[in-house]
ZASEVO-80181 format. One record per residue (C-alpha): residue in one letter; x, y, z. Coordinates in steps of 0.1 Angstrom, whole numbers, plus 5000, padded with zeros to 4 digits. Layout:
<sites>
+---------+------+------+------+
| residuo |    u |    v |    w |
+---------+------+------+------+
|       A |    X |    Y |    Z |
...
+---------+------+------+------+
</sites>
This chain:
<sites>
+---------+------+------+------+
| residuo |    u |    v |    w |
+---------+------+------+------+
|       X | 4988 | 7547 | 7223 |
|       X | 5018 | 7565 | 7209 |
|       X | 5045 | 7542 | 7196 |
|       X | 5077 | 7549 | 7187 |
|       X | 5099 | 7537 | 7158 |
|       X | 5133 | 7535 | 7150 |
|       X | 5149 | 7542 | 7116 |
|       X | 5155 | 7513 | 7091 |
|       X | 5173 | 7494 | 7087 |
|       X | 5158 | 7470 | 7108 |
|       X | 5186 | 7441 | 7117 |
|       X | 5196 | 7429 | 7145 |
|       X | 5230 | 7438 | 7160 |
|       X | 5260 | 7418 | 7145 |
|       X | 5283 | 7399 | 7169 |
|       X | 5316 | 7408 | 7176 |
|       X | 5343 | 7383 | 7174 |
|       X | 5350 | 7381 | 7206 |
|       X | 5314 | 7383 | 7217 |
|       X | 5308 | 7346 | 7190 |
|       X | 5340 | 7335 | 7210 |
|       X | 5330 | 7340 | 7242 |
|       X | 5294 | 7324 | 7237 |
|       X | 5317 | 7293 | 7221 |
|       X | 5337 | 7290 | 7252 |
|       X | 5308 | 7288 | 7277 |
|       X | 5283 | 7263 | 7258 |
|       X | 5317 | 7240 | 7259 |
|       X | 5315 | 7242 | 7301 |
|       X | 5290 | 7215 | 7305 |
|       X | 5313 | 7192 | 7282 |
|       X | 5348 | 7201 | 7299 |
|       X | 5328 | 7197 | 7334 |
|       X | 5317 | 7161 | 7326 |
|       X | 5348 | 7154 | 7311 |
|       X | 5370 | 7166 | 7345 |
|       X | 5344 | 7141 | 7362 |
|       X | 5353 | 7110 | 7341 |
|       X | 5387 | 7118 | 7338 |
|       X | 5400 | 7135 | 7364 |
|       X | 5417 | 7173 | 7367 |
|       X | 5441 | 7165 | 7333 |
|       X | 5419 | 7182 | 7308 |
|       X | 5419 | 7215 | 7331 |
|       X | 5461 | 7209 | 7329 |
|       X | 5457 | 7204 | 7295 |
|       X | 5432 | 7234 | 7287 |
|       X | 5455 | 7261 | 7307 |
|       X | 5487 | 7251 | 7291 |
|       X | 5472 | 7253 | 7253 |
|       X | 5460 | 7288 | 7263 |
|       X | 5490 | 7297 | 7276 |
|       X | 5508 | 7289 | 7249 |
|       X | 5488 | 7296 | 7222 |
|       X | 5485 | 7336 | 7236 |
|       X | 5520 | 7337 | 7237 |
|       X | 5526 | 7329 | 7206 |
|       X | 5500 | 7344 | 7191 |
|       X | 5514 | 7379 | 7208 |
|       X | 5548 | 7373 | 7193 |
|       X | 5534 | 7364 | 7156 |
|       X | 5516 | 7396 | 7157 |
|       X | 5545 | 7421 | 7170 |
|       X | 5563 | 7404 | 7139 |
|       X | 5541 | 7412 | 7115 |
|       X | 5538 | 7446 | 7131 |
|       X | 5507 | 7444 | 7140 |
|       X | 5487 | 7458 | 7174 |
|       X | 5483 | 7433 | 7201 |
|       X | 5451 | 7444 | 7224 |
|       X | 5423 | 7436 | 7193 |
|       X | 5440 | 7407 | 7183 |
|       X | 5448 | 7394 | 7218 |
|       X | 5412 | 7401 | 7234 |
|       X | 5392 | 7389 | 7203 |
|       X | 5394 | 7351 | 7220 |
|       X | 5399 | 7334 | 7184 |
|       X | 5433 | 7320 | 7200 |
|       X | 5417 | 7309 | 7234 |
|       X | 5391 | 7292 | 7218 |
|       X | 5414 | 7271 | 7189 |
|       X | 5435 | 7261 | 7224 |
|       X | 5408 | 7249 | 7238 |
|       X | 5395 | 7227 | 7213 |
|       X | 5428 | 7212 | 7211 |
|       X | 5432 | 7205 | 7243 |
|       X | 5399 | 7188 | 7242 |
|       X | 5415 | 7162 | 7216 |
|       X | 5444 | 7157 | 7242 |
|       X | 5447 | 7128 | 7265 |
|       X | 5443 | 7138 | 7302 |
|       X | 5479 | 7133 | 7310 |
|       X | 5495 | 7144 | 7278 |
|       X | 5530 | 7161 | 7282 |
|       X | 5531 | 7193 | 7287 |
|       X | 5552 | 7202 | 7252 |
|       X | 5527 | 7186 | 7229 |
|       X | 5505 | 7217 | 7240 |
|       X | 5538 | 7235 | 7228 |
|       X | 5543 | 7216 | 7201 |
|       X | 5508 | 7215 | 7191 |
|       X | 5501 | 7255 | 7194 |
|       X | 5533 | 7264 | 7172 |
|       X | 5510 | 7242 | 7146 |
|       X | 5478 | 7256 | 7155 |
|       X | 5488 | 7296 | 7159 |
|       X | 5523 | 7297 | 7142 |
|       X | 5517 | 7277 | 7109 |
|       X | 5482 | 7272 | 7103 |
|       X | 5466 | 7312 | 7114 |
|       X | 5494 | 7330 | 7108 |
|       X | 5513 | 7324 | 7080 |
|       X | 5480 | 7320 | 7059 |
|       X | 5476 | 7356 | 7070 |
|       X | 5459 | 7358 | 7104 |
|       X | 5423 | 7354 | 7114 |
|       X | 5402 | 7352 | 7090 |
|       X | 5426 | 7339 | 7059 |
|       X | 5435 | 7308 | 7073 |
|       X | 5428 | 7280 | 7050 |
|       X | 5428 | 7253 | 7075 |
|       X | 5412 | 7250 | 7109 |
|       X | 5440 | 7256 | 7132 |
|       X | 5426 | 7230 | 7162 |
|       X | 5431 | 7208 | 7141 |
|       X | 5461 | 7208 | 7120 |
|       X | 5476 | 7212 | 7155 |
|       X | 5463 | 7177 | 7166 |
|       X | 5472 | 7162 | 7135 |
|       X | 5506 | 7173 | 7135 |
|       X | 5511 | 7159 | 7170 |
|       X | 5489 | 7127 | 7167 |
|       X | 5513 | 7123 | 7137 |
|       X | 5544 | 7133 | 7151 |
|       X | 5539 | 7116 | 7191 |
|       X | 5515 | 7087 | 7186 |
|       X | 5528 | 7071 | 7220 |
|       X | 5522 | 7100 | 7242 |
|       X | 5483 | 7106 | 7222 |
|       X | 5476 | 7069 | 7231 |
|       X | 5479 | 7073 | 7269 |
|       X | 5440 | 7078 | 7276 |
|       X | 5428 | 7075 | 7313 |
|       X | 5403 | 7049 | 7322 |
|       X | 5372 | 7063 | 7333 |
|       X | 5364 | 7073 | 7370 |
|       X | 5342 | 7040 | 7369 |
|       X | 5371 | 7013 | 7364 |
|       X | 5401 | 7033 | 7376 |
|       X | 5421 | 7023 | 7409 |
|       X | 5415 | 7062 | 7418 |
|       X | 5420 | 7088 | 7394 |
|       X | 5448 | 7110 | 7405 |
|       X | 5446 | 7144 | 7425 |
|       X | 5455 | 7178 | 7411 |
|       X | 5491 | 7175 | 7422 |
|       X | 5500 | 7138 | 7411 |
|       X | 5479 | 7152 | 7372 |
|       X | 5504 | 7179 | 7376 |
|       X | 5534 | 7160 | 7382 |
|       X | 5527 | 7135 | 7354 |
|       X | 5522 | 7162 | 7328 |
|       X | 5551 | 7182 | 7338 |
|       X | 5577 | 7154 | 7349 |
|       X | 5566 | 7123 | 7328 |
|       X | 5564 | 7099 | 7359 |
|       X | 5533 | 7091 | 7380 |
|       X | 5538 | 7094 | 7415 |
|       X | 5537 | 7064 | 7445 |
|       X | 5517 | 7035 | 7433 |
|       X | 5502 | 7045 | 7403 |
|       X | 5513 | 7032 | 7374 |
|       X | 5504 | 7039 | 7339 |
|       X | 5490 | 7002 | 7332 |
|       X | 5470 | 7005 | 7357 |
|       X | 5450 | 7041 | 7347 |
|       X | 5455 | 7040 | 7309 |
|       X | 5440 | 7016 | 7286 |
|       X | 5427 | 7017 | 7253 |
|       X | 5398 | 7041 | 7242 |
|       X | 5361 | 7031 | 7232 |
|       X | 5373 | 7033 | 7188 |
|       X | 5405 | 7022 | 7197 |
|       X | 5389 | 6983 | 7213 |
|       X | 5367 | 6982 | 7185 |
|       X | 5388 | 6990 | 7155 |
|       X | 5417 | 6966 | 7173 |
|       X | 5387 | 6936 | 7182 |
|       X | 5380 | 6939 | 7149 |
|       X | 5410 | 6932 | 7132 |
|       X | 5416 | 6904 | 7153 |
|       X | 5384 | 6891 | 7139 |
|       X | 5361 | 6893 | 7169 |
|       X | 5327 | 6901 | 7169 |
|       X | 5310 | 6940 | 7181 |
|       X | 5293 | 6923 | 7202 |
|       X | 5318 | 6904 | 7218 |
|       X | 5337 | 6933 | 7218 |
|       X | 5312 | 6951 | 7236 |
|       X | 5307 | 6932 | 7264 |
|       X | 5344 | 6951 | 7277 |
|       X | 5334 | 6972 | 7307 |
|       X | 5345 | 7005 | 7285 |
|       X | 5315 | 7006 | 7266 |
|       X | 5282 | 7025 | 7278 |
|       X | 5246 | 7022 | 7269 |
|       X | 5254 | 7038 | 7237 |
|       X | 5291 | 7041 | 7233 |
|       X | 5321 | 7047 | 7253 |
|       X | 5315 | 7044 | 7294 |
|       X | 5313 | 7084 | 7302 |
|       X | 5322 | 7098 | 7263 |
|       X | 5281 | 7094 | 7260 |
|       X | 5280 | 7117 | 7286 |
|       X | 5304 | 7138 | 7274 |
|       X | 5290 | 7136 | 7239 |
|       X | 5256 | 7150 | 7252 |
|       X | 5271 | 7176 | 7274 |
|       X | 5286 | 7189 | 7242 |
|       X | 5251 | 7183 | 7221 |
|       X | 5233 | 7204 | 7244 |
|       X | 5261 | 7231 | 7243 |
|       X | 5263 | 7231 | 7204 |
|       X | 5217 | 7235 | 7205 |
|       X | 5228 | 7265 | 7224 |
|       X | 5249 | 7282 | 7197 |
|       X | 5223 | 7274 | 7173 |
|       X | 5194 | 7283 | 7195 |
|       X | 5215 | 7320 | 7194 |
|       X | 5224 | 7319 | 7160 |
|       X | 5260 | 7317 | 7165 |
|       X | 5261 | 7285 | 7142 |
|       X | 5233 | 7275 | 7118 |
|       X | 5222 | 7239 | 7122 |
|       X | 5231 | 7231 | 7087 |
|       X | 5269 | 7213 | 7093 |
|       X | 5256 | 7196 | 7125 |
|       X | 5225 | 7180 | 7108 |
|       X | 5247 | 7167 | 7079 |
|       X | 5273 | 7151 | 7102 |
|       X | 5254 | 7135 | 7121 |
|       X | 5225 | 7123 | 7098 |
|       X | 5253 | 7116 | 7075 |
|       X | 5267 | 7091 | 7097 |
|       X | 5232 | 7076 | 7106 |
|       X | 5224 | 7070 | 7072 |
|       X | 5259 | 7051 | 7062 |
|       X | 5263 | 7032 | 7094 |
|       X | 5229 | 7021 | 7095 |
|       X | 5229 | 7000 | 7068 |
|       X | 5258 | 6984 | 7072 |
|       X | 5254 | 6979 | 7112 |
|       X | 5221 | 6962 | 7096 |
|       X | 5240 | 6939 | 7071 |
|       X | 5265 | 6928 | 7096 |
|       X | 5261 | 6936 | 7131 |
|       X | 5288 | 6914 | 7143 |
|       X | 5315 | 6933 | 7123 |
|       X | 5306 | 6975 | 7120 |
|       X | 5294 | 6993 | 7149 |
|       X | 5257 | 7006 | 7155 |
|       X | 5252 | 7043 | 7148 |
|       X | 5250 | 7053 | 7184 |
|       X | 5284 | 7043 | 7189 |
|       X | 5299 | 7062 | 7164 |
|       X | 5279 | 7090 | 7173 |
|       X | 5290 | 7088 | 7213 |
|       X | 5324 | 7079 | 7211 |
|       X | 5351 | 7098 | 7204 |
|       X | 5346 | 7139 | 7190 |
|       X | 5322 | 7134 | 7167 |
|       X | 5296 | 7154 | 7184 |
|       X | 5321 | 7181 | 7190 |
|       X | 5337 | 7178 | 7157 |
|       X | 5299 | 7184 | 7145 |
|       X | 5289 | 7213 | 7167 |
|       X | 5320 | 7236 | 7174 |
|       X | 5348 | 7224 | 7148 |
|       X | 5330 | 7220 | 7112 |
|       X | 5309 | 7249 | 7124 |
|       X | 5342 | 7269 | 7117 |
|       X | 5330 | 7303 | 7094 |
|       X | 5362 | 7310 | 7085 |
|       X | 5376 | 7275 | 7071 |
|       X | 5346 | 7262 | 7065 |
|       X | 5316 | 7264 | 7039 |
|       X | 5300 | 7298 | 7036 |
|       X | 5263 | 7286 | 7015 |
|       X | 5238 | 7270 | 7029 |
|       X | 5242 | 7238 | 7003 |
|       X | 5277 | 7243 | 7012 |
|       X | 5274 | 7236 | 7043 |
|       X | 5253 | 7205 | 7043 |
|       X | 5278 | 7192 | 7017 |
|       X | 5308 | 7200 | 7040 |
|       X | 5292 | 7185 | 7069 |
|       X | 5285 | 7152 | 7048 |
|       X | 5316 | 7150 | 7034 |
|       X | 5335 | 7155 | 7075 |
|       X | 5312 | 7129 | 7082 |
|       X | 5320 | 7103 | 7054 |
|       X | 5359 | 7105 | 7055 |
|       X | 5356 | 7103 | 7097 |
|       X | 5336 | 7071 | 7087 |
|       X | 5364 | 7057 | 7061 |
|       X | 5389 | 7067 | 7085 |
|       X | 5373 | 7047 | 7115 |
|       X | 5368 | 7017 | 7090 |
|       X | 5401 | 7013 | 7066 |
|       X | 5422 | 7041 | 7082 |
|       X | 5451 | 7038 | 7109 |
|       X | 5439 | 7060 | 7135 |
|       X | 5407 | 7048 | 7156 |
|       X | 5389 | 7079 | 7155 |
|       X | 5396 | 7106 | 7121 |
|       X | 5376 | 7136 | 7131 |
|       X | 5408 | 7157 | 7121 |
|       X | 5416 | 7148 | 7097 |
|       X | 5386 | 7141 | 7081 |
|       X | 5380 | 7183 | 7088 |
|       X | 5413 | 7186 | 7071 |
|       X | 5402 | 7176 | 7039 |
|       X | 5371 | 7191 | 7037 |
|       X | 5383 | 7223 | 7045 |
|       X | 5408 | 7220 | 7013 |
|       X | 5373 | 7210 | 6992 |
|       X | 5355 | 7247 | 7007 |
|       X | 5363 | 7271 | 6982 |
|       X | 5354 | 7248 | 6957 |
|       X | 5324 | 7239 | 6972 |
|       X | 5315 | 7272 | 6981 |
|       X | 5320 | 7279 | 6942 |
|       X | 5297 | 7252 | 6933 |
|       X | 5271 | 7259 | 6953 |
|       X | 5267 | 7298 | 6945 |
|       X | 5234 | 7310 | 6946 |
|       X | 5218 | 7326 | 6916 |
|       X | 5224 | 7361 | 6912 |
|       X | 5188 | 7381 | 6913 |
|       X | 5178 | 7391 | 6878 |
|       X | 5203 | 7359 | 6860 |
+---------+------+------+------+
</sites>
């Protein structure tokens, strides 16, 4: 048998940017498709209007730096940091905190640090922070799920909420909004009541919030994709998560009636996709493998502090904030050794 061989070297192809963005934005379908059926058509609003913006501006932030528009434009890096925002957003957020959010996201945190690739910060998130920060009211208008709302509303009442401010008919804002998984725990808590009491609120799942399990696992089984085709490496993931399995079990051990099982931090709120498809950032993230396990730890601790002393329920962002000022330093620490020294 005559076999033919190719010429070294023998590596695999690398990816494209926009070929790693485009695998990003389809292992996040199963997640966005179980969050539209919790939660109704708001997170499609949400998801269109961040894109929208967040191409426009990044089209006018590259003509001013003189620079072409087509590799930049098709390369999905912006697409992708709009949708991850949106993903943070409450289904019924108005539409110019997308606005608001994307000048963060594209203007301040990509491109004045120099464009794709030199930015510092992750740009999903210091555009959530700035507007969790700068509109808590609006951020705090979460939809109940589709299991204890009157009726979720249509495309057109979604639409006429996020771009008017009112609800339409009937509907009233008491009566779909109410207070997030993290948000009843961390305020039962301070009013001194036990998890378990706590619990018993119709809100909570199996495992954590009623439908963010599903949501959660929807975006698990997205983010074992990515790894599965080595557009992440499992590294950040496993330290986030086993991070947070290793703090919170102890203490849910020592006092059950006053921190939260691991489960429940783990299925509520964006842990999971903080874990999979936001630490998991190349650019603002670690670039070792130690690195990374440390980066992932560390997103994991500070979401923990957050959720326990802090004042927002859940502190993905900003716990992804910090970390990504300790990289470099990190990545400095945690330097291989050079062959032959």
């Amino acid at each position: 048998m005559k076999l033919t061989f190719a010429g070294a070297p023998h590596f695999p192809p690398i990816n494209s940017v926009a070929g790693v963005m485009q695998q990003v934005l389809y292992a996040l379908i199963p997640g966005i498709a179980a969050h539209v059926w919790f939660f109704g058509f708001g997170i499609l609003f949400q998801i269109a209007l961040a894109v929208g913006f967040a191409l426009a501006l990044e089209a006018s932030m590259l003509k001013l730096r003189d620079r072409p528009l087509q590799p930049f434009l098709y390369d999905y890096s912006a697409v992708v940091t709009a949708v991850l925002f949106a993903l943070c957003m409450p289904p019924l957020a108005p539409w110019w905190v997308a606005l608001v959010g994307m000048v963060f996201a594209i203007v301040v945190a990509k491109h004045l640090y120099g464009g794709l690739g030199y930015n510092l910060f992750n740009p999903a998130m210091v555009g959530f922070a700035a507007v969790i920060i700068a509109f808590p009211m609006d951020l705090s208008q979460w939809l109940a799920p589709r299991q204890l709302s009157p009726g979720l509303p249509g495309l057109w009442q979604t639409a006429q909420a996020i771009f008017t401010g009112t609800l339409p008919g009937a509907l009233s804002w008491d009566a779909l909004s109410q207070a997030t998984p993290l948000d009843a725990l961390k305020t039962g808590v301070a009013e001194n009541r036990l998890v378990t009491e706590i619990r018993d609120a119709p809100i909570f799942g199996d495992f954590g919030g009623l439908g963010w399990e599903w949501i959660a696992n929807f975006y698990a089984l997205g983010g074992l994709w990515l790894v599965y085709r080595r557009v992440i490496s499992w590294h950040v993931p496993v330290a986030v998560l086993a991070t947070v399995v290793l703090i919170s079990t102890p203490m849910w051990l020592a006092g059950p009636d006053i921190n939260p099982s691991p489960p429940q931090h783990i299925f509520s709120g964006a842990l999971v996709l903080a874990a999979f498809f936001i630490a998991t950032d190349p650019v603002s993230g670690c670039s070792t493998m130690k690195g990374r396990l440390l980066f992932g730890a560390g997103v994991a601790v500070f979401t923990l502090a957050i959720r326990r002393f802090g004042g927002y329920p859940d502190g993905v962002a900003f716990a992804v904030l910090l970390m990504n000022m300790a990289a470099p330093l990190i990545d400095r620490l945690t330097r291989p050794r050079t062959y032959g020294h």
